[in-house]
NUMAR-247411 format. One record per residue (C-alpha): chain; x, y, z. Coordinates in Angstrom, 1 decimal. Example, Ala and Ser with C-alpha at 12.3 -4.5 7.8 and 13.67 -1.06 7.14 Angstrom:
> A|12.3|-4.5|7.8
> A|13.7|-1.1|7.1
//
This chain:
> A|105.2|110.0|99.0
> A|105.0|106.3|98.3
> A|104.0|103.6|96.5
> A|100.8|101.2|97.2
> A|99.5|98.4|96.4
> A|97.2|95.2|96.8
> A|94.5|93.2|95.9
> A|91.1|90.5|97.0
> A|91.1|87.1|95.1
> A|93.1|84.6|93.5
> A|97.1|84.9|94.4
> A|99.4|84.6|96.8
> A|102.8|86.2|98.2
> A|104.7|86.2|95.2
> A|102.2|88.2|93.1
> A|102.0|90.6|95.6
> A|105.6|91.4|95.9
> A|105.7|91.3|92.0
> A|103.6|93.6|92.6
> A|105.4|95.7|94.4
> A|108.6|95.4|92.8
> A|106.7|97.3|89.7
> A|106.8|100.1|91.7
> A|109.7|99.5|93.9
> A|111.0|103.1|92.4
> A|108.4|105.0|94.4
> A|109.7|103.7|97.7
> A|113.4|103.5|97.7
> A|113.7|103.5|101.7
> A|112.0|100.2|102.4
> A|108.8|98.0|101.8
> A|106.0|96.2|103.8
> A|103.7|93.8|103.2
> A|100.6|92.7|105.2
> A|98.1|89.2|104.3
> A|95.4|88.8|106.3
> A|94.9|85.1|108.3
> A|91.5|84.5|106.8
> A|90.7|86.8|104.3
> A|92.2|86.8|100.8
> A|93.2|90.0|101.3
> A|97.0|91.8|100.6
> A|98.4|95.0|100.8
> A|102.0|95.9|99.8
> A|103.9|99.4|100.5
> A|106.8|100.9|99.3
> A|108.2|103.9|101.6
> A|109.9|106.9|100.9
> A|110.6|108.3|104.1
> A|109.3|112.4|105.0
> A|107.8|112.3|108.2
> A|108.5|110.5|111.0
> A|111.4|108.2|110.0
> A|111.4|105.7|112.7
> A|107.7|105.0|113.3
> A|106.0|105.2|110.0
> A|106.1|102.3|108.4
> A|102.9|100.2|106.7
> A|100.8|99.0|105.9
> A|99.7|100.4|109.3
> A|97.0|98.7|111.7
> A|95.2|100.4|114.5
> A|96.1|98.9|118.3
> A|94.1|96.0|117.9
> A|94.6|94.7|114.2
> A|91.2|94.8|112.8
> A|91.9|98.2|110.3
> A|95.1|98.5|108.1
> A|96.0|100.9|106.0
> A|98.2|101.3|103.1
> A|98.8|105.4|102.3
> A|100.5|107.6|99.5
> A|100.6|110.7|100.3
> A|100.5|113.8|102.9
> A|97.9|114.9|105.5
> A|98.9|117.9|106.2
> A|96.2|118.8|109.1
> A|97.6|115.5|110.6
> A|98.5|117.5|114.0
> A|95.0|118.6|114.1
> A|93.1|115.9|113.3
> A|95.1|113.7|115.5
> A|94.2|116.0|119.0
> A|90.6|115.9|117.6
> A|90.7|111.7|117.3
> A|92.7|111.5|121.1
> A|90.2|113.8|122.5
> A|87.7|111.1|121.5
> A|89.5|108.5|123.2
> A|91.7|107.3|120.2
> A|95.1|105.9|121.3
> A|97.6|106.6|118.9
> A|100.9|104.6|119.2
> A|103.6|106.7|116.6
> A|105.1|110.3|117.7
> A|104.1|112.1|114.5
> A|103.0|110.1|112.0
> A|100.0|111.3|109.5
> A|99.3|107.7|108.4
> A|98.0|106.8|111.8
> A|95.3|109.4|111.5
> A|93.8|107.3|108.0
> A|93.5|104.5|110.4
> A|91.7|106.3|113.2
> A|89.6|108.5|111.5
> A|88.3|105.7|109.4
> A|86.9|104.2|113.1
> A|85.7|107.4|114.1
> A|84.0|109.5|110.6
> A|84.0|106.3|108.3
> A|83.3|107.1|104.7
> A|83.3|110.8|105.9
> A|86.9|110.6|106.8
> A|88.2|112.1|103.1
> A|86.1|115.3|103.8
> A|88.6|115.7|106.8
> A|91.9|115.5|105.5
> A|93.9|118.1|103.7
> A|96.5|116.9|101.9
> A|97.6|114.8|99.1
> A|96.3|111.2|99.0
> A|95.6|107.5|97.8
> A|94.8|104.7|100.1
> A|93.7|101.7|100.9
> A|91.8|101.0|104.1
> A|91.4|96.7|105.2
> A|88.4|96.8|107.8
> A|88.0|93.5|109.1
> A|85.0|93.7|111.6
> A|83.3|95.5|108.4
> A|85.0|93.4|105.8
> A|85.5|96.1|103.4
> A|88.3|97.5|101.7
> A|88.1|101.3|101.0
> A|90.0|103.3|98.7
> A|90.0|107.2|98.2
> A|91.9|110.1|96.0
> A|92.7|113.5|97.0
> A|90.8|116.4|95.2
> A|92.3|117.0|92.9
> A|94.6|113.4|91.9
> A|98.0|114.5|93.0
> A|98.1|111.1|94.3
> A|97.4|108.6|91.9
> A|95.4|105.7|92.5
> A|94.1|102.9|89.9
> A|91.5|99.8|90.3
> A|90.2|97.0|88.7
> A|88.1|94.2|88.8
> A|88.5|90.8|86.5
> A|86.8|87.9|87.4
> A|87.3|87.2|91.1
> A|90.0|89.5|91.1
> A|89.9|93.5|93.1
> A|93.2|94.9|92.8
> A|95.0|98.3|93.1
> A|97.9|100.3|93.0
> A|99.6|103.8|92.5
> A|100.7|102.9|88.7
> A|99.0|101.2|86.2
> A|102.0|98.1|85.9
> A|101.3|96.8|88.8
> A|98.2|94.9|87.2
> A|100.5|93.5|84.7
> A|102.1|91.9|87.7
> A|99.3|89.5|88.9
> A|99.3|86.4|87.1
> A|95.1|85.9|87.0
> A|95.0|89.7|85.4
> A|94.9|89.5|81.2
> A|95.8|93.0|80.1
> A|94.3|94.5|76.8
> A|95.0|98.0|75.5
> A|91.6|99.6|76.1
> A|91.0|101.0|72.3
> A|88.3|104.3|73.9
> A|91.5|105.0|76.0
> A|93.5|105.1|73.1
> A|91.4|107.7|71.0
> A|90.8|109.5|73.6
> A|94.9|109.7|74.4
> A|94.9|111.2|70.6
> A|92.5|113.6|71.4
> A|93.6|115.0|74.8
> A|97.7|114.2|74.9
> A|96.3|112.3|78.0
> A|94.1|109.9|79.6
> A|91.7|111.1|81.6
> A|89.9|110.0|84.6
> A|88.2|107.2|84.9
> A|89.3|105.4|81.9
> A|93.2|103.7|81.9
> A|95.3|102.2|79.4
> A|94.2|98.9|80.0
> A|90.5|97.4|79.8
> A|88.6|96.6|83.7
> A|91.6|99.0|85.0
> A|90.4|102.4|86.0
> A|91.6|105.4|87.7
> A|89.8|106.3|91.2
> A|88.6|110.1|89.8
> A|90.3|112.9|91.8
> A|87.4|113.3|95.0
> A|86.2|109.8|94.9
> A|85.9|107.2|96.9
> A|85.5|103.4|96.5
> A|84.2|100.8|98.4
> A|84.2|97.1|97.9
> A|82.5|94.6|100.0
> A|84.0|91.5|101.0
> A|80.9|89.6|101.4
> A|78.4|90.8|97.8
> A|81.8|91.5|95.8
> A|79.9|94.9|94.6
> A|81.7|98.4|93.8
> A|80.2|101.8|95.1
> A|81.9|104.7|94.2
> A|81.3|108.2|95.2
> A|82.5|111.8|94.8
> A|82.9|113.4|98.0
> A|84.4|116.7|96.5
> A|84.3|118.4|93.3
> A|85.8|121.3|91.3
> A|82.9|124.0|90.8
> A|83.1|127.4|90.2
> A|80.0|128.6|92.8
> A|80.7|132.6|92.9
> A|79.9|133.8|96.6
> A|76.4|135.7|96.8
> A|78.2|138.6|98.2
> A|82.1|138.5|97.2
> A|84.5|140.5|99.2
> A|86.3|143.3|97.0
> A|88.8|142.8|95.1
> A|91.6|144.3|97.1
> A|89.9|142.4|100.1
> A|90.1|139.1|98.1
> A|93.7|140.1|97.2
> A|94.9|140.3|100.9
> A|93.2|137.0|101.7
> A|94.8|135.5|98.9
> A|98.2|136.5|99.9
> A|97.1|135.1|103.3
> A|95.7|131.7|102.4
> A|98.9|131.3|100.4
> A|101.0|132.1|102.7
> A|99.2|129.5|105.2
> A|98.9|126.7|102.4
> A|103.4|127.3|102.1
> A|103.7|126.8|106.2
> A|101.2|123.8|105.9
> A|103.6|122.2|103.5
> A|106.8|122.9|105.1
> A|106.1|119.9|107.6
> A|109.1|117.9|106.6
> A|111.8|115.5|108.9
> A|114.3|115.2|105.7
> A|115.7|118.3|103.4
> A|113.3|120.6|101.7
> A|113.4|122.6|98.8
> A|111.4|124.7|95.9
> A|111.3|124.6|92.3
> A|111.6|128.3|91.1
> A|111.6|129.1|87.4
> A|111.4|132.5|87.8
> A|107.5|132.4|86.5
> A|104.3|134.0|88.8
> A|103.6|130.9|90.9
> A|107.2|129.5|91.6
> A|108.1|132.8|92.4
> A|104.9|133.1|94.7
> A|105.9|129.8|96.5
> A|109.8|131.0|97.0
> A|109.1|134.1|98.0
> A|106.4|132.8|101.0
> A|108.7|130.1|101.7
> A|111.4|132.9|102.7
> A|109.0|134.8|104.5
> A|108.9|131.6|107.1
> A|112.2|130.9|106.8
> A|115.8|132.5|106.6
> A|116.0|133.1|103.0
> A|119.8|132.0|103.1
> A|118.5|128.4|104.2
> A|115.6|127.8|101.1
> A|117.0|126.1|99.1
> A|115.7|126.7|95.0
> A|116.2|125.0|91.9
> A|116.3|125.9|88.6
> A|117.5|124.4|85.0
> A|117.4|126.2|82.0
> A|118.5|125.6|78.1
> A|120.5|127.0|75.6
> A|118.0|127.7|73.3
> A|116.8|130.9|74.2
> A|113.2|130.8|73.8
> A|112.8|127.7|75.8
> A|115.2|129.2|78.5
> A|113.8|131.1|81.8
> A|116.8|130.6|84.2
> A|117.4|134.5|83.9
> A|114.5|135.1|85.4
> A|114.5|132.3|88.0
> A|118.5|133.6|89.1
> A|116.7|137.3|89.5
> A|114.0|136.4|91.6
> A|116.8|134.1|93.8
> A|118.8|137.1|93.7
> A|116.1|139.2|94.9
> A|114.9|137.0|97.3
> A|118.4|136.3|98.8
> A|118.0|132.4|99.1
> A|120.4|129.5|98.2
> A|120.0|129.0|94.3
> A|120.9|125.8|92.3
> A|121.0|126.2|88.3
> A|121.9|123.6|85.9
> A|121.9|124.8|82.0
> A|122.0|121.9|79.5
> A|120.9|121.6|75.7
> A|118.4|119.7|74.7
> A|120.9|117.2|73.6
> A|120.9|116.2|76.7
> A|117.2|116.2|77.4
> A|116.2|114.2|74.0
> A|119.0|111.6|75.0
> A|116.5|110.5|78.0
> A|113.8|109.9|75.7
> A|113.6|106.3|75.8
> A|114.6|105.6|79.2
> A|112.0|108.3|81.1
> A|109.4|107.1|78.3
> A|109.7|103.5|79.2
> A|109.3|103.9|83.1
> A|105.7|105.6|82.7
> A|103.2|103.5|83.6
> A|100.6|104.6|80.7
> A|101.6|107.2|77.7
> A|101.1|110.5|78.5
> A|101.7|113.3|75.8
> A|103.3|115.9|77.8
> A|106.9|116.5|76.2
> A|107.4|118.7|79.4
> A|107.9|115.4|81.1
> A|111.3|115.6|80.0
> A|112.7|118.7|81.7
> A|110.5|118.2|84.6
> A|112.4|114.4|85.3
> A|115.6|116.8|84.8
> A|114.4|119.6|87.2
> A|113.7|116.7|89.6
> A|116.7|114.8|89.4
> A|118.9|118.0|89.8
> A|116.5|119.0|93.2
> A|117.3|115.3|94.7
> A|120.5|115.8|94.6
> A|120.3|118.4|97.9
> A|116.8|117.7|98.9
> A|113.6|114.8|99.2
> A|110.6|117.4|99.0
> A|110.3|120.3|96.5
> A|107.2|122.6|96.5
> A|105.9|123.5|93.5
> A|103.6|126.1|91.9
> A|101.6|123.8|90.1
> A|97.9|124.4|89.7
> A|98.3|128.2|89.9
> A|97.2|128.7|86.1
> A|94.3|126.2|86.6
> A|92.6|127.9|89.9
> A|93.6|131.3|88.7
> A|93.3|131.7|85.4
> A|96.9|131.6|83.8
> A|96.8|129.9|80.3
> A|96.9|131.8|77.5
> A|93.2|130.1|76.5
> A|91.9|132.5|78.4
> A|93.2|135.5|76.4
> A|91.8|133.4|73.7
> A|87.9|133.2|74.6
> A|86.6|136.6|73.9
> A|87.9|137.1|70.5
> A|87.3|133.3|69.3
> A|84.0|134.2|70.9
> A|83.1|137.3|68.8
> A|85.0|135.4|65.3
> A|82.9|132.1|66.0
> A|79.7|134.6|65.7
> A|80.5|136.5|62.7
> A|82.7|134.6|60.2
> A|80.3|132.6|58.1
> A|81.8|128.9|57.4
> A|83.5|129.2|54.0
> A|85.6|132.4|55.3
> A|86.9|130.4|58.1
> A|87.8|127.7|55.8
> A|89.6|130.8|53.9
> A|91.1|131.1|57.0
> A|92.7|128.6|58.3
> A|93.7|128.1|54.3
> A|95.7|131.5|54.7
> A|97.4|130.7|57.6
> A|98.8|128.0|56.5
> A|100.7|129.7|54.0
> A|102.7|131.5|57.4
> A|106.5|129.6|57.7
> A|105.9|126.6|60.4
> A|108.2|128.0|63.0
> A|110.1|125.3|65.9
> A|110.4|128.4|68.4
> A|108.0|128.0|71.6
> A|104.9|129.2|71.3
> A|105.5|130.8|68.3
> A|102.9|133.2|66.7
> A|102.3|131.2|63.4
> A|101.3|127.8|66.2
> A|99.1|130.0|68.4
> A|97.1|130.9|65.1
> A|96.4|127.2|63.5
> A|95.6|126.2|66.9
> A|92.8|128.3|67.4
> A|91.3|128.1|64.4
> A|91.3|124.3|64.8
> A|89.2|124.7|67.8
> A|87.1|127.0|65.9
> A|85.9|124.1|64.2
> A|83.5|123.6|66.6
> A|82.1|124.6|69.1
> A|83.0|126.6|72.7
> A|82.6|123.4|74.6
> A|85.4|122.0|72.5
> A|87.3|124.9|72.3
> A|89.9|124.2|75.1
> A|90.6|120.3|74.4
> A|90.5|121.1|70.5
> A|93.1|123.6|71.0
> A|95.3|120.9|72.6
> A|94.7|118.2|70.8
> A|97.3|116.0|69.1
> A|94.9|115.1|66.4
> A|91.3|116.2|65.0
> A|88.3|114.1|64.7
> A|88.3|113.3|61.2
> A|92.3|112.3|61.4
> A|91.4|110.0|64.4
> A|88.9|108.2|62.6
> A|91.2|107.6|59.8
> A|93.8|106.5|61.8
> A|91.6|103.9|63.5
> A|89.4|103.3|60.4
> A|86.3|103.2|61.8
> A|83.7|106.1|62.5
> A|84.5|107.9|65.9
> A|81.4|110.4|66.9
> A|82.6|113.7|68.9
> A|81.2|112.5|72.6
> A|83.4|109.3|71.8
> A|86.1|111.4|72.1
> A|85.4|114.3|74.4
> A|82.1|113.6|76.0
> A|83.0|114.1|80.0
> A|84.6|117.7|78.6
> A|80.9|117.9|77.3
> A|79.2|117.2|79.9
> A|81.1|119.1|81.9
> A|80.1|122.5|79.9
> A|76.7|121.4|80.2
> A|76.7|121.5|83.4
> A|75.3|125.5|84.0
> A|74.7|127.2|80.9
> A|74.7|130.6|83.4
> A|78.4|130.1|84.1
> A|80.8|132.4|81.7
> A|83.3|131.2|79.4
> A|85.8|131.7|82.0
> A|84.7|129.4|84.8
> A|83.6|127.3|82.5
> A|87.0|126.9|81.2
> A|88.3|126.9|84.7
> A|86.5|123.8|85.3
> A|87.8|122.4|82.4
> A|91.3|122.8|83.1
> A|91.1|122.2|86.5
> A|89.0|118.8|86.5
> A|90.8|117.3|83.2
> A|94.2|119.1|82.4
> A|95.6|119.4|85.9
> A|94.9|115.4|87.4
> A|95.6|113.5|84.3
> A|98.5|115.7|82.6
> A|100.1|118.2|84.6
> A|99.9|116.2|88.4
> A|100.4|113.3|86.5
> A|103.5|114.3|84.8
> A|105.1|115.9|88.4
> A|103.8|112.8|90.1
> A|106.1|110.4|88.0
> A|108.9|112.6|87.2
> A|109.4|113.3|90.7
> A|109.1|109.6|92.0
> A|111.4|108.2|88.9
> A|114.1|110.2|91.2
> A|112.7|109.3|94.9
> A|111.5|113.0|95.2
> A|108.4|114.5|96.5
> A|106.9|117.6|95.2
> A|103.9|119.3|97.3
> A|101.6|121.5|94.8
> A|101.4|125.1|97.0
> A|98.0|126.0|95.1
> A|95.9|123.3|96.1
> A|95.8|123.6|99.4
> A|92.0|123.1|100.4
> A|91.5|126.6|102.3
> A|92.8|128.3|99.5
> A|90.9|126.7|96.8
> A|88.0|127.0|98.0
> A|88.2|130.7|98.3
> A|89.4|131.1|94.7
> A|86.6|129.3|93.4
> A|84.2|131.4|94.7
> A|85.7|134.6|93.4
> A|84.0|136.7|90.5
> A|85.9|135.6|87.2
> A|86.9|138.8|86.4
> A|89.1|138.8|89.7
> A|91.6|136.5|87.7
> A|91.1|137.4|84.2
> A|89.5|140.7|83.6
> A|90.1|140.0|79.8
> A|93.4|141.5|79.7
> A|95.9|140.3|82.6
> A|95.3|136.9|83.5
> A|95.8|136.1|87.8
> A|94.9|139.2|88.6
> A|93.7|138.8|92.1
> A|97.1|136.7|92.6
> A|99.3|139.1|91.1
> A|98.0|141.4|93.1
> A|97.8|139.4|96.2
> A|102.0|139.2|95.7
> A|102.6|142.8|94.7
> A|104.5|143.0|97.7
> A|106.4|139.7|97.5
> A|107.4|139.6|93.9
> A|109.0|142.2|91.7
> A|106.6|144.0|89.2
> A|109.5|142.1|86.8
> A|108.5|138.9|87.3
> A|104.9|139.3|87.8
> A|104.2|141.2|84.0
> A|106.3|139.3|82.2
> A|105.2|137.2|79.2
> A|103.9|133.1|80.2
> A|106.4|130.6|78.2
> A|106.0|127.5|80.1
> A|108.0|124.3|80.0
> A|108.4|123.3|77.0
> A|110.8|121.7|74.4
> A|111.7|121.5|70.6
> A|108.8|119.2|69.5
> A|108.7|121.0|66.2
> A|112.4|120.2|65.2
> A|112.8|116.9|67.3
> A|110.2|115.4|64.8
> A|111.7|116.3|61.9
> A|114.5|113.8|62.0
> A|113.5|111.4|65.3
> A|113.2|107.4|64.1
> A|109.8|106.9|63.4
> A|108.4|103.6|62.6
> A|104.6|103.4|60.8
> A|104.5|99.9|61.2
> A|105.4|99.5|64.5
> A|102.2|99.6|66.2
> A|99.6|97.2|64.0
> A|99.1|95.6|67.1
> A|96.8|98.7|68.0
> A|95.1|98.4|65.6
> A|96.0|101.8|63.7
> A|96.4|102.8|59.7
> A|99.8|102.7|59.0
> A|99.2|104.9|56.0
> A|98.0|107.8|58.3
> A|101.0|107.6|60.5
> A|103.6|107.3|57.3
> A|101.6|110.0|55.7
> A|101.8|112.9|58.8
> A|105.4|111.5|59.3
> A|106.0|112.6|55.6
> A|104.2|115.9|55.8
> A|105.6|117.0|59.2
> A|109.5|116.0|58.3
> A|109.2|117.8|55.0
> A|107.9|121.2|56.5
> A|104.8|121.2|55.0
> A|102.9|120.2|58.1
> A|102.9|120.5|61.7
> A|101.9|117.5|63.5
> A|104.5|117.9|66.1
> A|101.9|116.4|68.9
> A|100.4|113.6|66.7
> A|103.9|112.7|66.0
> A|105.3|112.9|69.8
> A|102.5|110.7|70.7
> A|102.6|108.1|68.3
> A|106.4|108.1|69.7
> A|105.4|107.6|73.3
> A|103.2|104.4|71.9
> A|106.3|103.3|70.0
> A|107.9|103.0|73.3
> A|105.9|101.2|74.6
> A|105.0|98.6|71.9
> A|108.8|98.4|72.3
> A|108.6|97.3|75.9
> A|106.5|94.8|75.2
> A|103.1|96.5|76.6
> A|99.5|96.2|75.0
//
């Protein structure tokens, strides 16, 4: 895992290693630059050494100098791909490097060469002889990987700042990005912080030629649920499950510095840990855990009894969230572009505790997304049937009476998992699942921008989305939604920077290419069968995980938004160069700090922003 960067155009040297330098954090073990003799053309890398240490530095060229490459990232069918390119008379120069596959299978498949690799990517390819530059994302954006175009200016890089960095590039806070940050918690794909900058959508591809200055772009893999004509039973989808995830683990193991897991004792870390020992002597996996005082934000119990059980060499840190809300400003301030996701904070402390013993942590992110984890899904059915039934005036009666129930700070607390649905019940079931996340509604978005917003404004690729096939259930349709949205630009997002702000990588077990593209064609009552949710996965693991662990009740990683807002410094004013109401923010800052509402997310957000303004940035 790395940083990149680089751009066409005006500028020189020193913007490039400005540049650079923005992101100097993701590469602590070295840097390299490359600027082409007669092209305007620069590329900039920042290393953090995994796999071969001595010969894998970039940018990267291929024997004769006319392809370089600048890679973030992991192939991890590098061994195979690499007999396949030598067999076809390919001469590769490093002992084991996965880089020098991007820049040999670009020679040999071209633009087909993303449909190759499995692994976690963003790169940049520099083809002289073709004189185009060539960019491309991994499936599903565990890699990030930004663009923009200004003028005469092409630029990229792995974070947002690095824009900031090139003198001939004028940033402006991009004010669709901004609603849209109040209406997910995130930003998602394609759209960025900043106007002309975009992020590369997971799948895609981008080409820009030299010689016309014109952008294609082009999926070349997407999420879709596409049920197999004739599925394989359930216990025989089970048993390849277990297989494919057993095989994505040993993929991911590939590794020349210390490697670890993150285990907090929930179904997917404990999936990971427990196939991890399985390939290795338990005693040597190394697992890490942190937990809280505050009991129903703590899960180290259940992450020491699965190491326990497991028999391998646990780490456990317990703080308070003392601690944790102490870091506020300086994790806040490193992101690149807000991002909503309180969990950021225990996440940057899981990852600094990890890189204390290790460099690469696996990770059982993406299991709820591909199969079926989030309580949502419990959700569906009975929103479903009251959507049908309760005429408009009772649900206003509602929502009227539940808001009479104490506003409680615990996690997930029953009183919070009530108002949220029936503020998704507004509308609706293509809005359901971004509603029910949302920091703020439609109407309080427009107020808070003063000017009249219209839904597809807000939510219109989740839209489009559950457009797509009206034939698909609730379920996959939800799937997709999590899975295309949710999981690239908040959850891989989050692990992505938390992990780098400590000069750790963290490999996602789930998203291995084999295994996804099994799950996805499974019937969607093999992972929630309107009761348990995973089913096929708790099954697949029934005889690597204690029944424990695997029926216990989802409480995720989360902190005390509830009570942090009540008495965090909050400033109404601070951000009129947005261009938002002061009134609405002093007003929900009122109502949430007196108890009388919750606006826990609108509030966390408006902080993040706050941070930002404070750093100087929009």
């Amino acid at each position: 895992m790395c940083g990149i960067a680089g751009f066409y155009g005006p500028g020189d040297r020193d913007d490039l290693q400005a540049m650079a330098h923005a992101i100097a954090h993701r590469g602590p073990d070295g840097d390299g630059f490359y600027i082409d003799a007669d092209q305007p053309v620069h590329l900039a890398h920042l290393r953090l050494s995994i796999m071969d240490l001595a010969g894998g530095h970039q940018p990267m060229a291929n024997e004769d100098g006319t392809v370089w490459v600048s890679f973030n990232g992991e192939i991890y069918n590098h061994e195979e791909l690499r007999a396949e390119l030598k067999a076809k008379g390919h001469i590769f120069v490093t002992d084991h490097s996965d880089t020098e596959v991007l820049v040999h299978g670009w020679e040999e498949w071209g633009e087909e060469l993303p449909l190759k690799l499995n692994g976690m990517f963003g790169f940049c390819i520099w083809d002289q002889n073709r004189r185009v530059m060539f960019l491309a994302r991994d499936r599903f954006g565990e890699k990030p990987l930004y663009w923009a175009k200004q003028g005469d200016l092409f630029a990229f890089g792995s974070e947002l700042s690095v824009f900031s960095q090139h003198r001939a590039f004028q940033t402006q806070v991009d004010r669709t990005a901004l609603k849209k940050f109040f209406a997910y918690g995130y930003i998602p794909s394609p759209h960025s912080f900043y106007d002309d900058c975009h992020k590369l959508k997971p799948g895609h591809w981008l080409r820009f030629d030299l010689d016309n200055q014109q952008l294609n772009i082009q999926p070349f893999w997407q999420f879709r649920i596409a049920v197999a004509d004739n599925p394989p039973s359930f216990e025989e989808a089970a048993e390849e499950v277990e297989h494919l995830l057993k095989q994505s683990v040993k993929r991911r193991l590939m590794s020349d510095v210390p490697l670890g897991v993150f285990l907090s004792g929930g179904v997917d870390s404990s999936a990971v840990a427990a196939s991890m020992c399985g390939l290795r002597a338990a005693d040597s996996v190394k697992s890490f855990a942190i937990g809280f005082e505050e009991k129903s934000f703590d899960e180290s119990e259940h992450a020491r009894f699965m190491a326990q059980y497991l028999g391998c060499d646990h780490n456990e840190k317990i703080l308070d969230f003392t601690k944790a809300r102490g870091l506020i400003g300086d994790v806040f301030t490193k992101l690149d572009e807000p991002m909503g996701d309180g969990s950021l904070l225990p996440t940057y402390l899981l990852c600094e505790f990890a890189r204390q013993k290790v460099t690469v942590a696996l990770s059982g992110d993406a299991g709820d997304e591909i199969f079926a984890g989030y309580d949502p899904f419990k959700a569906l059915k009975p929103a479903s049937l009251y959507h049908s039934v309760m005429p408009g005036f009772g649900h206003k009666a509602m929502k009227a009476l539940v808001d009479f129930i104490p506003k409680s700070g615990k996690n997930m607390s029953l009183d919070f998992k009530l108002r949220r649905v029936l503020m998704g019940l507004d509308y609706g079931p293509e809005l359901w699942n971004p509603v029910w996340m949302s920091p703020l509604q439609k109407n309080d978005i427009e107020e808070l921008f003063n000017e009249p917003t219209n839904i597809e404004e807000l939510y219109g690729e989740a839209i489009s989305l559950w457009a797509e096939d009206p034939n698909k259930s609730h379920v996959d349709k939800s799937l997709e939604f999590f899975t295309n949205f949710y999981l690239p630009d908040d959850i891989l997002t989050k692990v992505d920077r938390a992990a780098m702000m400590n000069g750790l990588e963290a490999r996602s077990i789930f998203l291995d290419n084999d295994l996804v593209d099994f799950a996805r064609t499974l019937p969607a009552d093999y992972k929630f069968d309107g009761k348990t949710t995973k089913k096929v996965l708790k099954r697949a693991l029934s005889r690597m995980v204690p029944d424990d662990i695997l029926n216990r009740r989802k409480k995720g990683f989360g902190i005390p938004l509830m009570d942090w807002m009540k008495d965090i410094d909050l400033n109404p004013d601070l951000l009129n160069s947005y261009g938002l109401t002061r009134e609405v923010a002093r007003d929900n800052i009122q109502g949430h700090q007196s108890g009388r509402n919750d606006y826990r997310f609108f509030l966390w957000n408006w902080m993040i922003l706050q941070k930002f303004n404070e750093k100087g940035v929009g």
